[in-house]
N, C-alpha and C positions, 0 to 999 in steps of 0.2 A: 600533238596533245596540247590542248589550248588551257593554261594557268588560270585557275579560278580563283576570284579574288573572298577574304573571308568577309563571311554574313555572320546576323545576327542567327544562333541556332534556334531549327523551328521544331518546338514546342510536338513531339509524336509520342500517338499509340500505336499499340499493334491490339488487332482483335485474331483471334486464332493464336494458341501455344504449340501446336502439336508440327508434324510434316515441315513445314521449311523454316519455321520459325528460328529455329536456333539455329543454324544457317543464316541468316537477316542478320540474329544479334551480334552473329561472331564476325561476317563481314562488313560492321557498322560500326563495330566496337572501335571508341579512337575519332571517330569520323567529329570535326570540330562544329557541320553541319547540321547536326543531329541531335537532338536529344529529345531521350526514351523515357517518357516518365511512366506512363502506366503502359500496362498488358489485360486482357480479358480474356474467358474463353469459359464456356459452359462448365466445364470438370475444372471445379474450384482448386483438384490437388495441381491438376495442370500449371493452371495461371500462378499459383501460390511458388510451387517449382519454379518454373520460368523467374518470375520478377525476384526470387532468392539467388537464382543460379547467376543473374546479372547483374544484379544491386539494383533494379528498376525499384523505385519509391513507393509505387500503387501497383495494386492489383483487383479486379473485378471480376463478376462473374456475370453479370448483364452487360448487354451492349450499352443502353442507355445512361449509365452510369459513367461506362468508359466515353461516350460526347457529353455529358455532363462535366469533364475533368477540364484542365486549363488545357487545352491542346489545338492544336491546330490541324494538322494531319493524322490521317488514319489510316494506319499499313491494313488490309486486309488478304488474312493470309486463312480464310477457311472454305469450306469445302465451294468448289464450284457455285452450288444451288444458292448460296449465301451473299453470291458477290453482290447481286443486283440489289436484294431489298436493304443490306446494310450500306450501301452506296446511297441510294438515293435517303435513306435516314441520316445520313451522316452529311452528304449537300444540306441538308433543310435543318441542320444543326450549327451549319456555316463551317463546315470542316472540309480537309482537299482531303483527295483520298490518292491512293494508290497500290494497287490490286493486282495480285499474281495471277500469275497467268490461269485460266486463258481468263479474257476479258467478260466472258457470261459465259451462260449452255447456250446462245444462243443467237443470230444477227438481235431477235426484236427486243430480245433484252439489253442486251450493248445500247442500242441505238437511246433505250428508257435512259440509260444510264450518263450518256452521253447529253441526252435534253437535258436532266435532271441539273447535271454541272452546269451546263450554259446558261440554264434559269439562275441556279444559284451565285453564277459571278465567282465558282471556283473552279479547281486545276483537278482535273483525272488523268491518272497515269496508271501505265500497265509494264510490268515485272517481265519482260519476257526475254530472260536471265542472257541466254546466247549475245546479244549487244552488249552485254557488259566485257565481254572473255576481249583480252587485248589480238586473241589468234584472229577468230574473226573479223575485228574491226582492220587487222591490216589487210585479211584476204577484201575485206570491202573497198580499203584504198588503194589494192592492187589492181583489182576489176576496174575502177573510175579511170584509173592512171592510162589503161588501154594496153596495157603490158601483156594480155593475156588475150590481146585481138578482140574482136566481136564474142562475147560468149553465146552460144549457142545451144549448149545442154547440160542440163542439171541431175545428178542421179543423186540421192539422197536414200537410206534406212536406219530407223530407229527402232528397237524391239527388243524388249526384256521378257524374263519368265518367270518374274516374281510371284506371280499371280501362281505359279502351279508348283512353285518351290518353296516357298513361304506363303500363302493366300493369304491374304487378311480374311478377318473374318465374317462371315455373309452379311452383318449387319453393315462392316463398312463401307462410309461414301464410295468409296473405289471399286466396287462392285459392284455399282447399283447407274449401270447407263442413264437413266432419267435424273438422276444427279451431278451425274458429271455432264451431262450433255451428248451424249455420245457412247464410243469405246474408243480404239486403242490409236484411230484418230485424232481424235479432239486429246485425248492425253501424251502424245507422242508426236506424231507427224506435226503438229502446230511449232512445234520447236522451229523442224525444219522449213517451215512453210513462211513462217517469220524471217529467219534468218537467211533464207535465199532472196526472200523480197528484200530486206535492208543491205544484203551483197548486191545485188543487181542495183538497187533502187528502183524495180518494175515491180509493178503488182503484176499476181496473176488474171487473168481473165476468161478461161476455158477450163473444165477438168472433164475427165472420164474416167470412173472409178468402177473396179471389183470390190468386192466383201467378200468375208466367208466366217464362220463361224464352226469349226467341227470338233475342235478339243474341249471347250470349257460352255457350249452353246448355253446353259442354264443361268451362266453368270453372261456372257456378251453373245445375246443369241444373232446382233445383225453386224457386230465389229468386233469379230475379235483377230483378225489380220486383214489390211485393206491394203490396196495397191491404186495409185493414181499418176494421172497420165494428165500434165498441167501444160497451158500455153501462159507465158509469159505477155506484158505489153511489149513490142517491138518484135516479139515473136522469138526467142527462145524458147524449148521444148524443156519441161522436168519429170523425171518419175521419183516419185515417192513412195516410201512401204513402209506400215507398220505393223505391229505385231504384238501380243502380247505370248505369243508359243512360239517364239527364235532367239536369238539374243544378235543384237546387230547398233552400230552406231556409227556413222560413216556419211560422208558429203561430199560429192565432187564438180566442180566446175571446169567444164570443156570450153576453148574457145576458135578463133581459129588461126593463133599465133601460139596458143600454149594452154597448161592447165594448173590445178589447182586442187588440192583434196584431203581434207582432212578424217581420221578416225583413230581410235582409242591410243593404237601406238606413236601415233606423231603427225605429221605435216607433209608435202612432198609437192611439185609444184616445177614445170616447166614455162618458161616468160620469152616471149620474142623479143624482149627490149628490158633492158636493164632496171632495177628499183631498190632506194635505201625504203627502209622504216621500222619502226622503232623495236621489232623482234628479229627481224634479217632482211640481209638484203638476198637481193635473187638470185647473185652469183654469174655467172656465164650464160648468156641470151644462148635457145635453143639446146641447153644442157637437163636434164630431166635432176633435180636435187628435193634431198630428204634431211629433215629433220627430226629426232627423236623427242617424243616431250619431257623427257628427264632435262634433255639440254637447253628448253627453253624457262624450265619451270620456276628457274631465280627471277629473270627476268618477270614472266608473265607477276609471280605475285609483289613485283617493285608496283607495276603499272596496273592492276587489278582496281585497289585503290580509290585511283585516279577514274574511273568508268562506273563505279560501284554506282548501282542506279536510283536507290535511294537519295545517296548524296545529290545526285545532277538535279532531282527532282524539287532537292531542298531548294537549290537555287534559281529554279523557276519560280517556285512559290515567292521567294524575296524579289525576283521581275527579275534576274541577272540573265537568266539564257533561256532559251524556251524549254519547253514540255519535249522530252526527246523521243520517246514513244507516248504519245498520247492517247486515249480512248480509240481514236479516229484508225492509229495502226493496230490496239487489238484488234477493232471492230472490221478489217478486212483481213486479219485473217479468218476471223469468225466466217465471214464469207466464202474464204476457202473452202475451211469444214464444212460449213452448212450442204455449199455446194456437192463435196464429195459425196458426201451421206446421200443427195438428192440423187446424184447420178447413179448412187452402186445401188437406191432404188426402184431407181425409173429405167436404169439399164440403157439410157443415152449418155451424150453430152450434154452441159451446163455453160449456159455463159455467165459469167458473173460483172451485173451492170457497176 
């Protein structure tokens, strides 16, 4: 973990109160990096809430208003369809922005969004939360170390069934594929699609994808459980699944000295060759060992902190470290998804240039 040295705190909104927002405030809160002067968000009790709940100063109910304030960055945290025009509004207001995931609905939005910054001479960043988590960043330093041989294959699933145990409701963005970009791809699988790229450091390059739609088809008639079948650069294989009718959250990396795999209940992980770091070491080369996340969970929230991605962001903007996921890595996973959705239509494979 590299010690960052303190800045001057830069001057932030947040547009959107609703969905992740308070999650943001609560792991920001403290951050000496930051500071939150105003929030916005259309439902004025929202944003009024919000900016009460956290002692923020201002509060808005227009966008316009909130780049009109002294600020410099602009968290955007609303729906999908939102990212791209308030992005490039907020570039041509002279503001950095940085935007949850995903990074548009879509490659040729991203790419708007991406011109937009480089005309403007500002910093885009994208939220894409899994890099922040200290578990993954060491399975990322355990993969580079080589401890776990040549990795060769990737299985990954994510799937909830909110949607038919709680639905929101018809009006909202989450049910409404032309909003989000997608289905239960672009809201799910992108997690993992990111975060096996930032473990390997490979993009992917190839997919081959299924769909189906048969439980909920009126609300996700062409995603609502997709299965894809990924070529790695260097040539690692991954399968991916999502779902919004299972419940599933689970990651595993094969190599050909050992493995690696995490899901809801803990960690677990076999190494041909020995490794410290900063949540455990690996223990006995060629011994298969588990970890529960109760027993890491002091540890994880010491070092959480420290990755919180807001912060890293601030200190790009000051020139201290770069941009850690930038536009450039939403913007290929976007190509991911795009790709899948193309293939589970065209019912081939995809390369992804």
């Amino acid at each position: 973990m590299t010690q960052l040295e303190r800045i001057e705190p830069v001057r932030t909104g947040i547009t959107g109160c609703g969905g992740i927002t308070p999650s943001v405030l609560r792991g920001t809160h403290g951050l000496e990096e930051l500071k939150i002067v105003a929030v916005q968000d259309i439902d004025e009790e929202a944003a009024k809430r919000t900016a009460s709940e956290f002692d923020i100063p201002r509060y808005y109910t227009e966008f316009t208003d909130l780049l009109a304030d002294d600020i410099e960055l602009v968290v955007i945290n609303t729906p999908n369809d939102c990212h791209k025009p308030q992005a490039i509004e907020a570039f041509a207001a002279g503001k950095h922005c940085m935007v949850q995931k995903p990074l548009a609905r879509n490659v040729s939005e991203g790419e708007e969004m991406i011109a937009a910054a480089r005309n403007a001479g500002r910093l885009l960043g994208v939220v894409m939360l899994e890099r922040s988590d200290p578990i993954y960043r060491q399975m990322r330093s355990m993969a580079a170390s080589g401890c776990f041989g040549t990795i060769t294959a990737v299985r990954a699933a994510l799937a909830h069934v909110n949607h038919l145990r709680r639905p929101p409701a018809s009006d909202n963005w989450r049910c409404s594929p032309e909003r989000i970009g997608g289905g239960s791809f672009m809201q799910l699988a992108i997690h993992h699609v990111d975060i096996a790229q930032f473990i390997l450091d490979r993009d992917i390059t190839e997919v081959a994808a299924l769909s189906s739609s048969t439980i909920m088809p009126d609300r996700f008639p062409k995603d609502e459980t997709t299965g894809a079948v990924v070529r790695f650069r260097q040539g690692a294989v991954g399968l991916f699944l999502s779902s919004f009718t299972a419940t599933a959250d689970s990651i595993e990396f094969h190599g050909t000295d050992g493995m690696m795999g995490r899901d809801d209940e803990g960690i677990r992980w076999l190494c041909g060759e020995l490794f410290s770091g900063e949540l455990w070491d690996s223990g006995r080369a060629g011994e298969f060992h588990e970890l529960a996340m109760p027993y890491l969970a002091t540890r994880i929230a010491e070092l959480m902190s420290s990755y919180e991605p807001h912060r890293l962001f601030a200190h790009a903007i000051r020139g201290k470290t770069p941009v850690e996921t930038p536009g450039e890595a939403g913007l290929q996973a976007l190509r991911v998804v795009e790709a899948v959705q193309r293939s589970a239509a065209e019912k081939r494979a995809i390369a992804i240039e």
